[in-house]
PDB file of N, CA, C and O in Angstrom:
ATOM      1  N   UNK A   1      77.626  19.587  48.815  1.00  0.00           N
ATOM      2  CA  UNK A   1      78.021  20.368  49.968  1.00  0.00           C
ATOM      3  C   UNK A   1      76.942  20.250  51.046  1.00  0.00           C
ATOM      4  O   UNK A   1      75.747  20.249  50.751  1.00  0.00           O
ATOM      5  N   UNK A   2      77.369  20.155  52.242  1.00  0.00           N
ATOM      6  CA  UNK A   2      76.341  19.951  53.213  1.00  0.00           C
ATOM      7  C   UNK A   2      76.057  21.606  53.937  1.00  0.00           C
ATOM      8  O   UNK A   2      76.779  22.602  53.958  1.00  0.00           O
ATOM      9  N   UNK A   3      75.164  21.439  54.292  1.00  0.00           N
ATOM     10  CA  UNK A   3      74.472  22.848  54.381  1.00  0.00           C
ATOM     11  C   UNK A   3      74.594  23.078  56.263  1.00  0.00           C
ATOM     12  O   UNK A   3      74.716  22.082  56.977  1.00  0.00           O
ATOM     13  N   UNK A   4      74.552  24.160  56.722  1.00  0.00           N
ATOM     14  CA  UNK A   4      75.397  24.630  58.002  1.00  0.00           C
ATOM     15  C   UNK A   4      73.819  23.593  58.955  1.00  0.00           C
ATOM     16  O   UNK A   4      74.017  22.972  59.998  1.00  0.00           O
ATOM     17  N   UNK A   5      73.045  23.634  58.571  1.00  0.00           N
ATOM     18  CA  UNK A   5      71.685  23.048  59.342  1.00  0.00           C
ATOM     19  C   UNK A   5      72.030  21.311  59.628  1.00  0.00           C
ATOM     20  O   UNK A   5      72.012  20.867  60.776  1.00  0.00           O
ATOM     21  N   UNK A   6      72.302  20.532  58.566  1.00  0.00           N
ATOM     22  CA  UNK A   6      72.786  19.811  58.276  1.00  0.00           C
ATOM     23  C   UNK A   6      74.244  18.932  59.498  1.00  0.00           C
ATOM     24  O   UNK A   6      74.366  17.851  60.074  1.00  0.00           O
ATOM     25  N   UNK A   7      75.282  20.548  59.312  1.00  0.00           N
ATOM     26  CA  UNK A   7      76.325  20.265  59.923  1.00  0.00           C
ATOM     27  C   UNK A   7      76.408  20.071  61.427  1.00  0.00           C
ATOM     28  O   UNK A   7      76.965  19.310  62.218  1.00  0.00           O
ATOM     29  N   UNK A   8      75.661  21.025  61.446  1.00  0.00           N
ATOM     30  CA  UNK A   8      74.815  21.132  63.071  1.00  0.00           C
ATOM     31  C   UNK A   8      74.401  20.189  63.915  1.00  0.00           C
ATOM     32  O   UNK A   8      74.694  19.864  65.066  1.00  0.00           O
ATOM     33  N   UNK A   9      73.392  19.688  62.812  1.00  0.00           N
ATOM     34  CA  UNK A   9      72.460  18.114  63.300  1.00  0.00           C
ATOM     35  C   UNK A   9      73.775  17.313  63.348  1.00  0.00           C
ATOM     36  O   UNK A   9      74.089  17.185  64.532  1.00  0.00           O
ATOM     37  N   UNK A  10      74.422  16.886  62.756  1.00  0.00           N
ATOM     38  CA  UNK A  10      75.587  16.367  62.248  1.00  0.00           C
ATOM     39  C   UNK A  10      76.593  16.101  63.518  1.00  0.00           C
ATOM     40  O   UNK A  10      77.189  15.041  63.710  1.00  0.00           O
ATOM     41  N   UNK A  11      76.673  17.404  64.441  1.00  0.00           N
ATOM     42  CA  UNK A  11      77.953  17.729  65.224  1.00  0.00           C
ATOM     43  C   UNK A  11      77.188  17.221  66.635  1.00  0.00           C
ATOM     44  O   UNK A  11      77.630  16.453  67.490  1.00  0.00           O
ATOM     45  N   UNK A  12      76.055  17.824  66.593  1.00  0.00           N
ATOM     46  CA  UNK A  12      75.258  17.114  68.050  1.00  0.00           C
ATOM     47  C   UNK A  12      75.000  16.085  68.047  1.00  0.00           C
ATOM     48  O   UNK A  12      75.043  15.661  69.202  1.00  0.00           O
ATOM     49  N   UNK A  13      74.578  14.953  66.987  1.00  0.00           N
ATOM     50  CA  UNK A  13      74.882  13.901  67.287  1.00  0.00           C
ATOM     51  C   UNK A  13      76.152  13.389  67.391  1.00  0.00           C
ATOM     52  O   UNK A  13      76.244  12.213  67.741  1.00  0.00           O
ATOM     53  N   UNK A  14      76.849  13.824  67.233  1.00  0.00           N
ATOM     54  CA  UNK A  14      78.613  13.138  67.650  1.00  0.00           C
ATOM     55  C   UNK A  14      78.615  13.056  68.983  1.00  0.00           C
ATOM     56  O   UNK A  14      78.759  12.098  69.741  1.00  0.00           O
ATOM     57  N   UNK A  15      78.376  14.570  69.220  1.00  0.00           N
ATOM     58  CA  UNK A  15      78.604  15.183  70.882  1.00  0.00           C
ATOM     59  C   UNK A  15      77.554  14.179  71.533  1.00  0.00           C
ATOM     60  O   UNK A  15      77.938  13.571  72.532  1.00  0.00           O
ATOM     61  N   UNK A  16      76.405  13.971  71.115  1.00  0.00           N
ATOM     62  CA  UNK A  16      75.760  13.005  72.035  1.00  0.00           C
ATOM     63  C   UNK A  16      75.767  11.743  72.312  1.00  0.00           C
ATOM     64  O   UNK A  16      75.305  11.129  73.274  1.00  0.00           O
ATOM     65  N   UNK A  17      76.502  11.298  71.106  1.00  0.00           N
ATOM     66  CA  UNK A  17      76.951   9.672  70.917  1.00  0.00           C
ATOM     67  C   UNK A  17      78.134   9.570  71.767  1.00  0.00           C
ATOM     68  O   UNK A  17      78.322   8.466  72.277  1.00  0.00           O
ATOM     69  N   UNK A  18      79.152  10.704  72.076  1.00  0.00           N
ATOM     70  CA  UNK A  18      80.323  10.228  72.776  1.00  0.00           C
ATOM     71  C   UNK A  18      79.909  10.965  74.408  1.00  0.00           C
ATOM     72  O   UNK A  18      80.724  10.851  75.324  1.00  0.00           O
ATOM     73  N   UNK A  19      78.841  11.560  74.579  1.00  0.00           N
ATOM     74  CA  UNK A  19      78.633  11.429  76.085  1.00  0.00           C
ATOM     75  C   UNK A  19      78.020  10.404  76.291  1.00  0.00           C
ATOM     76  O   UNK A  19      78.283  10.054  77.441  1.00  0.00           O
ATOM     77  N   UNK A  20      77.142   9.512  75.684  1.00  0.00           N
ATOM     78  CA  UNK A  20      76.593   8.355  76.055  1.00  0.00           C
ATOM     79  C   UNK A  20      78.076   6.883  75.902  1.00  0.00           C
ATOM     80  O   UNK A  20      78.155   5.787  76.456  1.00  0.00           O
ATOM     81  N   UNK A  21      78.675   7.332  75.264  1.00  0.00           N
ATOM     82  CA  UNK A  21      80.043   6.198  75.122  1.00  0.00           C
ATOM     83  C   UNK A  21      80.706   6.774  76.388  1.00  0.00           C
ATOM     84  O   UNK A  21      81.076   5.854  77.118  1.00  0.00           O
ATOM     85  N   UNK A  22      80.974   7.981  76.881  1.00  0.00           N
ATOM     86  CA  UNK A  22      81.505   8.162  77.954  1.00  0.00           C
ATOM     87  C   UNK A  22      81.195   7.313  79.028  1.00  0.00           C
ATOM     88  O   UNK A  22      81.867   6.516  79.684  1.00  0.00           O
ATOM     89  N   UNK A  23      79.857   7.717  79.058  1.00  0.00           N
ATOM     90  CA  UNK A  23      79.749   6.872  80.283  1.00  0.00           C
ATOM     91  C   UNK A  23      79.577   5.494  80.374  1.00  0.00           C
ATOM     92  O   UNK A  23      79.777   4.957  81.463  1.00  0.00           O
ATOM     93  N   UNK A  24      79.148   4.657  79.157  1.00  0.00           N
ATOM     94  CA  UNK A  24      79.088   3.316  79.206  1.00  0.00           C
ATOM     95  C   UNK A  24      80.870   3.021  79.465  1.00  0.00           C
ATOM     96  O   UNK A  24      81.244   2.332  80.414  1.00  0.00           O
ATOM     97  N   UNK A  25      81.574   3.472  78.759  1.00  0.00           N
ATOM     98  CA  UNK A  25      82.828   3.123  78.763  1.00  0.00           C
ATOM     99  C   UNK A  25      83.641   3.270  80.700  1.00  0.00           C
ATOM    100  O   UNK A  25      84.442   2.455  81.159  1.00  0.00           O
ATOM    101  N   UNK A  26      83.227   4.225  81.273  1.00  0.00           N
ATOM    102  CA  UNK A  26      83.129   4.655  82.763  1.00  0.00           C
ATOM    103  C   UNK A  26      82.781   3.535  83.485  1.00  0.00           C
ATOM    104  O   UNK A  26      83.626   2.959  84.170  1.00  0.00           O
ATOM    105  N   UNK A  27      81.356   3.063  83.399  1.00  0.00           N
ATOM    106  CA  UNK A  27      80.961   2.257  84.016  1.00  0.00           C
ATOM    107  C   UNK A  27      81.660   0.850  83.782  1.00  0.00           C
ATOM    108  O   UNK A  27      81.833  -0.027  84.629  1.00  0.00           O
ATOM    109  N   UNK A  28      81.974   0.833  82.622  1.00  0.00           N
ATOM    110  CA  UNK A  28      82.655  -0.513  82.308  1.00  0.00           C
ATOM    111  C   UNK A  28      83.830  -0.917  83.010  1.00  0.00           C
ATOM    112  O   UNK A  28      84.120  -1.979  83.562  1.00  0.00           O
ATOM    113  N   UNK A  29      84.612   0.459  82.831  1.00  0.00           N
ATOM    114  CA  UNK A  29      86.178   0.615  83.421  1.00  0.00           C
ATOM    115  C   UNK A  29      86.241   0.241  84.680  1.00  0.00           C
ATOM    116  O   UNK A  29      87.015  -0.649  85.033  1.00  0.00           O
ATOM    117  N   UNK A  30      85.034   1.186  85.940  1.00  0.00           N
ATOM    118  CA  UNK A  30      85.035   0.943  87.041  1.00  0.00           C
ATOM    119  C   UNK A  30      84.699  -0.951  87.489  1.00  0.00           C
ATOM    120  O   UNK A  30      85.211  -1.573  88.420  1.00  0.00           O
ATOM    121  N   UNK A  31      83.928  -1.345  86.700  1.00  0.00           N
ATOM    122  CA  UNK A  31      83.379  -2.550  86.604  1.00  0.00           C
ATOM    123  C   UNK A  31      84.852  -3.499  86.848  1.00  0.00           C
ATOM    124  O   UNK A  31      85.238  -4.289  87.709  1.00  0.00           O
ATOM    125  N   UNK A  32      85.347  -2.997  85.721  1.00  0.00           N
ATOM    126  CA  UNK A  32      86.614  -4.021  85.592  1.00  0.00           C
ATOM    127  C   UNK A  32      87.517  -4.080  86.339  1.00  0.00           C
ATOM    128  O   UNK A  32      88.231  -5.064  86.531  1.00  0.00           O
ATOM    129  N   UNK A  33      87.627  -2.532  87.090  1.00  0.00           N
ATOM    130  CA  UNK A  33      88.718  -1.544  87.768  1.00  0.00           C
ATOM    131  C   UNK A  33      88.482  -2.143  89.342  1.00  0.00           C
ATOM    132  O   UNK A  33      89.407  -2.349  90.129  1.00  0.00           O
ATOM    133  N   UNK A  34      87.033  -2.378  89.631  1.00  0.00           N
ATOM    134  CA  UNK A  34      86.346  -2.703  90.752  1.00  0.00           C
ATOM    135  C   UNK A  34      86.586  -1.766  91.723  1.00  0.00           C
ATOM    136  O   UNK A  34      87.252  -1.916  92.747  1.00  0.00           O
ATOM    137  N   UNK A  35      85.984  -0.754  91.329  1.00  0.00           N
ATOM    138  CA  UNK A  35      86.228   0.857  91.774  1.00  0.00           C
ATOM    139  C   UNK A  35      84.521   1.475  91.584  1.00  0.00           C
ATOM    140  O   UNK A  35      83.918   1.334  90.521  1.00  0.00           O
ATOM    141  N   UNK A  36      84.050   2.002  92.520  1.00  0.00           N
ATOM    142  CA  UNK A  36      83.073   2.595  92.753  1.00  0.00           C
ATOM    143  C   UNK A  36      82.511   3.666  91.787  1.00  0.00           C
ATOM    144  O   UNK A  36      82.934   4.743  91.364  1.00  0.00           O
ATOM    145  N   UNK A  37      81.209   2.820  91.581  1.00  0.00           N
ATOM    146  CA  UNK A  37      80.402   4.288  90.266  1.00  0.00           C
ATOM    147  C   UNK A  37      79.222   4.499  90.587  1.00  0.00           C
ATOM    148  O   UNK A  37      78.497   3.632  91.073  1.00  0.00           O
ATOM    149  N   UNK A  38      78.827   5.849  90.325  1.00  0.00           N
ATOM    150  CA  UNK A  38      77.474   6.186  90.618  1.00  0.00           C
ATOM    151  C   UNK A  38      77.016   7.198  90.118  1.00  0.00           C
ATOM    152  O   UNK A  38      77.828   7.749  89.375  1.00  0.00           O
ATOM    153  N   UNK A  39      76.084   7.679  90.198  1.00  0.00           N
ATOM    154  CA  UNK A  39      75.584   8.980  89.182  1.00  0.00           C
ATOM    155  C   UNK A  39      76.330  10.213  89.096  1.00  0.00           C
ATOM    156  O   UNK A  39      76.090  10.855  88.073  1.00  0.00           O
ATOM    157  N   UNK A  40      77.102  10.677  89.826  1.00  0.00           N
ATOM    158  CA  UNK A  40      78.005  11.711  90.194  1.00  0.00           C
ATOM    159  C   UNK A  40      79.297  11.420  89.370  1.00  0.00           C
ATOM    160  O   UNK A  40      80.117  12.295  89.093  1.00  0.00           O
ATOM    161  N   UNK A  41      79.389  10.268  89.047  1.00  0.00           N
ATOM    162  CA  UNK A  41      80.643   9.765  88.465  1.00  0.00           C
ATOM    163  C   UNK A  41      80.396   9.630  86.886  1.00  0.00           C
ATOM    164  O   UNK A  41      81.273   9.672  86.024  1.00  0.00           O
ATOM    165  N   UNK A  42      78.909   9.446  86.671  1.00  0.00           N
ATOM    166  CA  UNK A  42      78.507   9.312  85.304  1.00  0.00           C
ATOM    167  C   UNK A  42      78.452  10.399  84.972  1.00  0.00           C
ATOM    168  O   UNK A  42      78.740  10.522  83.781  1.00  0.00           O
ATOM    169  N   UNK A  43      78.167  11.464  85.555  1.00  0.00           N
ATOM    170  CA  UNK A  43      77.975  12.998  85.211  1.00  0.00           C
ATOM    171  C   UNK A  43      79.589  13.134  84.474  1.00  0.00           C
ATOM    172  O   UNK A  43      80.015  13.194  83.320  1.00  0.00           O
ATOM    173  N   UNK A  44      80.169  13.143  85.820  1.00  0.00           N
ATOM    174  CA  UNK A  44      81.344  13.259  85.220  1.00  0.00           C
ATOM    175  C   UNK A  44      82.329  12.935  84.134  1.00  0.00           C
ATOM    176  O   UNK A  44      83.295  13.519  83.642  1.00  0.00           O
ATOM    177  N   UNK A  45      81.698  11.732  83.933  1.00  0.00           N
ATOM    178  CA  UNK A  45      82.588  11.313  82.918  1.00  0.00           C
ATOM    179  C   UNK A  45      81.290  11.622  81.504  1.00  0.00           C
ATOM    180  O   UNK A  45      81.554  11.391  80.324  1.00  0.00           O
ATOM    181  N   UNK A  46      80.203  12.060  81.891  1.00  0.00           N
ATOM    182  CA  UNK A  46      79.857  12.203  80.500  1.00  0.00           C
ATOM    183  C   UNK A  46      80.429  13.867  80.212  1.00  0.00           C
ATOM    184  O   UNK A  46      80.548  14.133  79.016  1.00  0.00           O
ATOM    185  N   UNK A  47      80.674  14.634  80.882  1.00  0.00           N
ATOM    186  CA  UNK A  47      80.766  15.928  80.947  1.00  0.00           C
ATOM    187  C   UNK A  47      82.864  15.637  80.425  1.00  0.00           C
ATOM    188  O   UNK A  47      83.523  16.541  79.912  1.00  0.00           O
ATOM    189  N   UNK A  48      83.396  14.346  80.718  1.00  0.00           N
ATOM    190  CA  UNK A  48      84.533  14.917  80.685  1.00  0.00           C
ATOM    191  C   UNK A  48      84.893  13.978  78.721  1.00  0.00           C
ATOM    192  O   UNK A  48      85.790  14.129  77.892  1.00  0.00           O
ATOM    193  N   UNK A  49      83.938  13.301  78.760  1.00  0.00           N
ATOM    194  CA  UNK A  49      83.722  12.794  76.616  1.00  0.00           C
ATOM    195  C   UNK A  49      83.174  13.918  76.376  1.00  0.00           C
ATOM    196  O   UNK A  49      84.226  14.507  76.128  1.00  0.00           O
ATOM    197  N   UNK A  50      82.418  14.676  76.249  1.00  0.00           N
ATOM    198  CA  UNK A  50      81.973  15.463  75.652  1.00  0.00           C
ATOM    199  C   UNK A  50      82.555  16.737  75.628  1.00  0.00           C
ATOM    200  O   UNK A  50      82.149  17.537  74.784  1.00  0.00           O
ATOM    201  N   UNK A  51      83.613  17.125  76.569  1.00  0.00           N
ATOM    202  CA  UNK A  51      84.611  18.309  76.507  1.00  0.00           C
ATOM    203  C   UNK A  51      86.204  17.652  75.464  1.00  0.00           C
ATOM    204  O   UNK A  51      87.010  18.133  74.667  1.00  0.00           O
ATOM    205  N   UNK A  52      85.964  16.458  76.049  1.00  0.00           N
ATOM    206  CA  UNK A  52      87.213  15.810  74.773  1.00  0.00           C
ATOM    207  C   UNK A  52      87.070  15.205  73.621  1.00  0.00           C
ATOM    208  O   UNK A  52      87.948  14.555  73.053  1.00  0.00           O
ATOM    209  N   UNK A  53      85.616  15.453  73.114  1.00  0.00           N
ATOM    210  CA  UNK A  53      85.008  15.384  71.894  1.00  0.00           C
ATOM    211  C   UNK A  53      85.280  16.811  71.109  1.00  0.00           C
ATOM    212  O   UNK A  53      85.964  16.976  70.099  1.00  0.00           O
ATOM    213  N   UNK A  54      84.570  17.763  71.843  1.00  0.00           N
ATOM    214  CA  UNK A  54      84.647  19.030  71.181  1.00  0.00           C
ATOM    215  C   UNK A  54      86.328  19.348  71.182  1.00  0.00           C
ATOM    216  O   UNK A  54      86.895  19.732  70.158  1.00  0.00           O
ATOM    217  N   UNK A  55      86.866  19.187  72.156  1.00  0.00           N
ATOM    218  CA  UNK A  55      88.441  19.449  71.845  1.00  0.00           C
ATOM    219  C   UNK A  55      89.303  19.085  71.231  1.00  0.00           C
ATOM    220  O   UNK A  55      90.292  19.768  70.965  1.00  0.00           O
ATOM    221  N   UNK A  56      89.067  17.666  70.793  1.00  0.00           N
ATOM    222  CA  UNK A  56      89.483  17.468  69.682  1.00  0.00           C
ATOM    223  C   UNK A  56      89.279  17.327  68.406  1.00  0.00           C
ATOM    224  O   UNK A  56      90.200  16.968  67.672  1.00  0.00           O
ATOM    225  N   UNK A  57      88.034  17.587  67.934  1.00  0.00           N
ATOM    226  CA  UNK A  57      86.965  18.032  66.818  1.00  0.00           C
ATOM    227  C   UNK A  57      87.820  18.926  66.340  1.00  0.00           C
ATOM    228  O   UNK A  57      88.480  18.725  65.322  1.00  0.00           O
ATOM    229  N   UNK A  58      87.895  20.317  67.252  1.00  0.00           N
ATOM    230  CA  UNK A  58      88.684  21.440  66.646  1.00  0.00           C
ATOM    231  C   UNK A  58      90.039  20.866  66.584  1.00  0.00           C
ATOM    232  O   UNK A  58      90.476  21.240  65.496  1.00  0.00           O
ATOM    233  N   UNK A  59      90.712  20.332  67.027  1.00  0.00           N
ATOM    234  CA  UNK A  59      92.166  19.984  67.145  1.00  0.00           C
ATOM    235  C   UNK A  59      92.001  18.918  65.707  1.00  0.00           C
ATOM    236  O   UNK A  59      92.696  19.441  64.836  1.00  0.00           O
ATOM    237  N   UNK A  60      91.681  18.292  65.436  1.00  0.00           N
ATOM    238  CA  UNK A  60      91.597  17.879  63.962  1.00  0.00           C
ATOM    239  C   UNK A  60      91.389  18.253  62.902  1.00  0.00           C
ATOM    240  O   UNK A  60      91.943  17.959  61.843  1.00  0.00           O
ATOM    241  N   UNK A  61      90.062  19.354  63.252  1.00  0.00           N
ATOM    242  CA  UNK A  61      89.870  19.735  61.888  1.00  0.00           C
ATOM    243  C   UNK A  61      90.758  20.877  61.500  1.00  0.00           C
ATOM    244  O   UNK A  61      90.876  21.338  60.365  1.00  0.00           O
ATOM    245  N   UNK A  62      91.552  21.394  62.918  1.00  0.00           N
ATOM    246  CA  UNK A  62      92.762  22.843  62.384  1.00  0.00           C
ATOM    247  C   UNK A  62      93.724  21.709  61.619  1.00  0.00           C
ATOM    248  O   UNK A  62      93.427  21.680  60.425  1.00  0.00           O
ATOM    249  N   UNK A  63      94.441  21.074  61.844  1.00  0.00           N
ATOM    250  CA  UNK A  63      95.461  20.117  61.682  1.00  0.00           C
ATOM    251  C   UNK A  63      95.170  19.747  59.831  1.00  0.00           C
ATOM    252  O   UNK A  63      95.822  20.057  58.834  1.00  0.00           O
ATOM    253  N   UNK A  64      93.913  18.972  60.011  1.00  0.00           N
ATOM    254  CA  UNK A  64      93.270  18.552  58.888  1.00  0.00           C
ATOM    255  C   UNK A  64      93.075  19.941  57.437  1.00  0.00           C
ATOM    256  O   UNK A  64      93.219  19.678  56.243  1.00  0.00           O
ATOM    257  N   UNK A  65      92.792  21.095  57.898  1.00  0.00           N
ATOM    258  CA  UNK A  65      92.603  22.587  57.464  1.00  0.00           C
ATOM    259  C   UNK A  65      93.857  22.604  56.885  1.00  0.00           C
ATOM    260  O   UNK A  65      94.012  22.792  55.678  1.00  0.00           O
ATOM    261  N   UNK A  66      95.041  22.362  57.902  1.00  0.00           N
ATOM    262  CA  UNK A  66      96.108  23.019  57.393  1.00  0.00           C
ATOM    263  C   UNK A  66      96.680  21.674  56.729  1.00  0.00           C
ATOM    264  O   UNK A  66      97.659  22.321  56.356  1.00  0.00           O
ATOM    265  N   UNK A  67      96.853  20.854  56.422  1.00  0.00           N
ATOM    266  CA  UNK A  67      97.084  19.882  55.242  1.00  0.00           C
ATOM    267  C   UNK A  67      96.275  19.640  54.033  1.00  0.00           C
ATOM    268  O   UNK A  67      96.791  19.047  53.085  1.00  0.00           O
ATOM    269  N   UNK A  68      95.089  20.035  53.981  1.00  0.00           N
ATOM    270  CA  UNK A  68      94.389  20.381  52.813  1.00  0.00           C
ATOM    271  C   UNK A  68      93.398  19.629  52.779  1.00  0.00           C
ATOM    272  O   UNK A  68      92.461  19.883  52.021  1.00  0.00           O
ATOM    273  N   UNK A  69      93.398  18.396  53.706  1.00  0.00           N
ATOM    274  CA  UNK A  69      92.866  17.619  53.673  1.00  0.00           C
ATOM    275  C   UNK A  69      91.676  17.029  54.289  1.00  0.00           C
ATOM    276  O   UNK A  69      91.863  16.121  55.099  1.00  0.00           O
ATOM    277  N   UNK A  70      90.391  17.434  54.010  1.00  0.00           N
ATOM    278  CA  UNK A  70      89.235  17.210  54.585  1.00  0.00           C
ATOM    279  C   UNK A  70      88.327  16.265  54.959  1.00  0.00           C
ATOM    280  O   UNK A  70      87.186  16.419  54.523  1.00  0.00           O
ATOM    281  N   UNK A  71      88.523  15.424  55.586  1.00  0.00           N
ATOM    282  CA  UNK A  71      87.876  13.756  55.799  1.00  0.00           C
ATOM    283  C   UNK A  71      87.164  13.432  57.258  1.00  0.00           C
ATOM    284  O   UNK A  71      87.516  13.947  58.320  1.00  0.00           O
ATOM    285  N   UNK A  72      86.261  12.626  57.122  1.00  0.00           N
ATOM    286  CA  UNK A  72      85.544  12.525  58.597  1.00  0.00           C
ATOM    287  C   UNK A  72      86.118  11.622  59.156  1.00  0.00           C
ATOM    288  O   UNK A  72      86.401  10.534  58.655  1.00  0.00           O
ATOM    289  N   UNK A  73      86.454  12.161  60.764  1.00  0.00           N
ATOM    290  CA  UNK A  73      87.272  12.077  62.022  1.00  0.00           C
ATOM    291  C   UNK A  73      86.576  11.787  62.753  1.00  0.00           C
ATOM    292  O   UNK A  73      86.872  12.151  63.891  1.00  0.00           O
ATOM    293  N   UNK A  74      85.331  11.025  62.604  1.00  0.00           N
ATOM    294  CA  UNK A  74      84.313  10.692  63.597  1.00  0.00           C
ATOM    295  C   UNK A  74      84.409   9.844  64.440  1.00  0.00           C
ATOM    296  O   UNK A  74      83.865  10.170  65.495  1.00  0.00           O
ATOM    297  N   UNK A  75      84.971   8.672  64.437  1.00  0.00           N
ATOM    298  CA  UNK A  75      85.630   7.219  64.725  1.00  0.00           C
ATOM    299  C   UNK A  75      86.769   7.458  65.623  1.00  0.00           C
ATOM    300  O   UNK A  75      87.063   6.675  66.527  1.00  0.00           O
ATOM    301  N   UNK A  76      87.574   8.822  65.307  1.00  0.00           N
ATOM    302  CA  UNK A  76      88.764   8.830  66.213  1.00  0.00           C
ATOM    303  C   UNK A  76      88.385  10.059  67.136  1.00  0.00           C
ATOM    304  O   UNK A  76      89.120  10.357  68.078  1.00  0.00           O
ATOM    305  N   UNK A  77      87.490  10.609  66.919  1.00  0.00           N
ATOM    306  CA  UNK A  77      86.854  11.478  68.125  1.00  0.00           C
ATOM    307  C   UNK A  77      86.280  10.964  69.397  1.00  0.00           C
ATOM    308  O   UNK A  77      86.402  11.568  70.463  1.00  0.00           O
ATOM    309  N   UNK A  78      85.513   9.588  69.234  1.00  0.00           N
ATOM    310  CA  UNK A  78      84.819   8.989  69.826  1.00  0.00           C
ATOM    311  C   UNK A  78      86.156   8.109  70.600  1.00  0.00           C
ATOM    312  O   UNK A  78      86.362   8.302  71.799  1.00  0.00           O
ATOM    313  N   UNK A  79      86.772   7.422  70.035  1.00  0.00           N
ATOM    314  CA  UNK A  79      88.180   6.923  70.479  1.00  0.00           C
ATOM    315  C   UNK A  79      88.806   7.721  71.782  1.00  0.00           C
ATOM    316  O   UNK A  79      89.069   7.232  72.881  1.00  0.00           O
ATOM    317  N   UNK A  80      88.969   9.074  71.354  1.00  0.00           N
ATOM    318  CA  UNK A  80      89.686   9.832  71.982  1.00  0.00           C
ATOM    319  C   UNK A  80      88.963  10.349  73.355  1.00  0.00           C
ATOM    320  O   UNK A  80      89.478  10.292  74.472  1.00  0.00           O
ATOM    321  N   UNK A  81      87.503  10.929  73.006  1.00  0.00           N
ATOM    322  CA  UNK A  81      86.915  10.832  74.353  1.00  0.00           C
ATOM    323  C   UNK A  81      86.256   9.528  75.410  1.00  0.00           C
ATOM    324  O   UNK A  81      85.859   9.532  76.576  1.00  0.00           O
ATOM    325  N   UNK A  82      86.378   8.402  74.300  1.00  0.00           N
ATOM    326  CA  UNK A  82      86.761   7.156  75.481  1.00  0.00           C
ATOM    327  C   UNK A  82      87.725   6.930  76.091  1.00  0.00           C
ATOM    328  O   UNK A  82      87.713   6.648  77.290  1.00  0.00           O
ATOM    329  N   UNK A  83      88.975   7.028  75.222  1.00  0.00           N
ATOM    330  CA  UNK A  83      90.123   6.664  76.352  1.00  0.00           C
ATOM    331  C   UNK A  83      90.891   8.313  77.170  1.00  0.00           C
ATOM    332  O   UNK A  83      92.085   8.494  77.410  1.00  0.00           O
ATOM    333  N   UNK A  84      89.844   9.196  77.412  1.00  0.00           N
ATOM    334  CA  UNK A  84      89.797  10.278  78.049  1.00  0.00           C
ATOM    335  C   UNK A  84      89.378   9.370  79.517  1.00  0.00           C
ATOM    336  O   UNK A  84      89.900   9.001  80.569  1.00  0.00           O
ATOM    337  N   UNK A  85      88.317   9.316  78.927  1.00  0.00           N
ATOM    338  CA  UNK A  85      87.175   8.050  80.428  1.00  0.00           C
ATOM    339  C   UNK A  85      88.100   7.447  81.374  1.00  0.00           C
ATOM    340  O   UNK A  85      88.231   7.595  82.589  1.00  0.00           O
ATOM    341  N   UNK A  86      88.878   6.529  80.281  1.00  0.00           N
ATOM    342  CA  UNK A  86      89.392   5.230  81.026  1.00  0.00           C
ATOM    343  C   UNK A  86      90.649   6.040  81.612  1.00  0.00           C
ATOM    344  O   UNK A  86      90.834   5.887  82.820  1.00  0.00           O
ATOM    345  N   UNK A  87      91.500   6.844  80.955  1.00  0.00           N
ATOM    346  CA  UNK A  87      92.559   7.291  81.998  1.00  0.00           C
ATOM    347  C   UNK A  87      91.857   8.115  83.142  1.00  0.00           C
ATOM    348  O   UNK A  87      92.439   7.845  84.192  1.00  0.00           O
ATOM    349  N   UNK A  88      90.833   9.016  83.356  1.00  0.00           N
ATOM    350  CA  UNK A  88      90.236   9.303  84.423  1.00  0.00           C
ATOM    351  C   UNK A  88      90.278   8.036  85.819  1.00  0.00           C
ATOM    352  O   UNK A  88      90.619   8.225  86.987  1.00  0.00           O
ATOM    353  N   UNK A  89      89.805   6.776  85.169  1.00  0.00           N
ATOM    354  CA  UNK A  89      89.784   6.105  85.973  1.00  0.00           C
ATOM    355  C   UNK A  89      90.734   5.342  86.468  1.00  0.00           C
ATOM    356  O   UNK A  89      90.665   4.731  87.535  1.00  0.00           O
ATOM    357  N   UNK A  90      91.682   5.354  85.681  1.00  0.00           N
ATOM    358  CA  UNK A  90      92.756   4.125  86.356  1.00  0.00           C
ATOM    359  C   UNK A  90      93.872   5.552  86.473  1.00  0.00           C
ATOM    360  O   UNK A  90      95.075   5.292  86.452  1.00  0.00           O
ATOM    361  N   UNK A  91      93.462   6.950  86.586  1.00  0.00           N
ATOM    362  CA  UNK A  91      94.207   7.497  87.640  1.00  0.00           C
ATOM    363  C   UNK A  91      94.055   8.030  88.593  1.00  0.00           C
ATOM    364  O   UNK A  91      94.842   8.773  89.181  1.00  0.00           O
ATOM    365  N   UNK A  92      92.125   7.454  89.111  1.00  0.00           N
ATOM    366  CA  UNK A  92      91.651   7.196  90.196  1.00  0.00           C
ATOM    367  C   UNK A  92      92.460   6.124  91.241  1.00  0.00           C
ATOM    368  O   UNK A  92      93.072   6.264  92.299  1.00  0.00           O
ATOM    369  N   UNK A  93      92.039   4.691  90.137  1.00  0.00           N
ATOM    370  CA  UNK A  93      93.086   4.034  90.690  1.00  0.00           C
ATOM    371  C   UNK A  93      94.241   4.032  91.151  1.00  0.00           C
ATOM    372  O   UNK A  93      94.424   2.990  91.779  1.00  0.00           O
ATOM    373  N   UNK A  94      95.295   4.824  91.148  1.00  0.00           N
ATOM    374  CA  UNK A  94      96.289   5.077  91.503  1.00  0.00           C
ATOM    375  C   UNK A  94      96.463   6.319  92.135  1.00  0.00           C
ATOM    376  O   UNK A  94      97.573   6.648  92.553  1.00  0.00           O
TER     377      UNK A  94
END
């Protein structure tokens, strides 16, 4: 059993691995998008992985709770607040 100290360390590095994927993934998009980025935009998009990290953290693990079934969702958290990023941007684009 992992211990709440543990879980902690555990959860902030997620949260910090997918604001730093936020924004690499941002910058990339705009790159490709050929759409304007800059620090104001990195803020943003690290602020908007890391609100769709934690939101769906809980949105999995209720889901996951209520099927019985307890497994790490780490891979599709990170997923989810990247392609949070990229629709930000290509509905800039449009």
């Amino acid at each position: 059993m992992v211990s709440a100290d543990i879980a902690t360390i555990l959860a902030l590095l997620s949260l910090i691995a997918a604001s730093c994927l936020g924004v690499g993934v941002g910058y990339l998009t705009c790159l490709i998008l050929r759409l304007p980025w800059n620090i104001k935009g990195g803020v943003v998009d690290l602020f908007l992985a890391a609100s769709a990290a934690v939101i769906s953290a809980y949105a999995l693990s209720v889901m996951d709770a209520a099927q019985g079934i307890l497994r790490s969702r780490v891979s599709l958290i990170l997923v989810i607040a990247a392609a949070m990023v990229v629709v930000r941007h290509l509905v800039r684009l449009f």
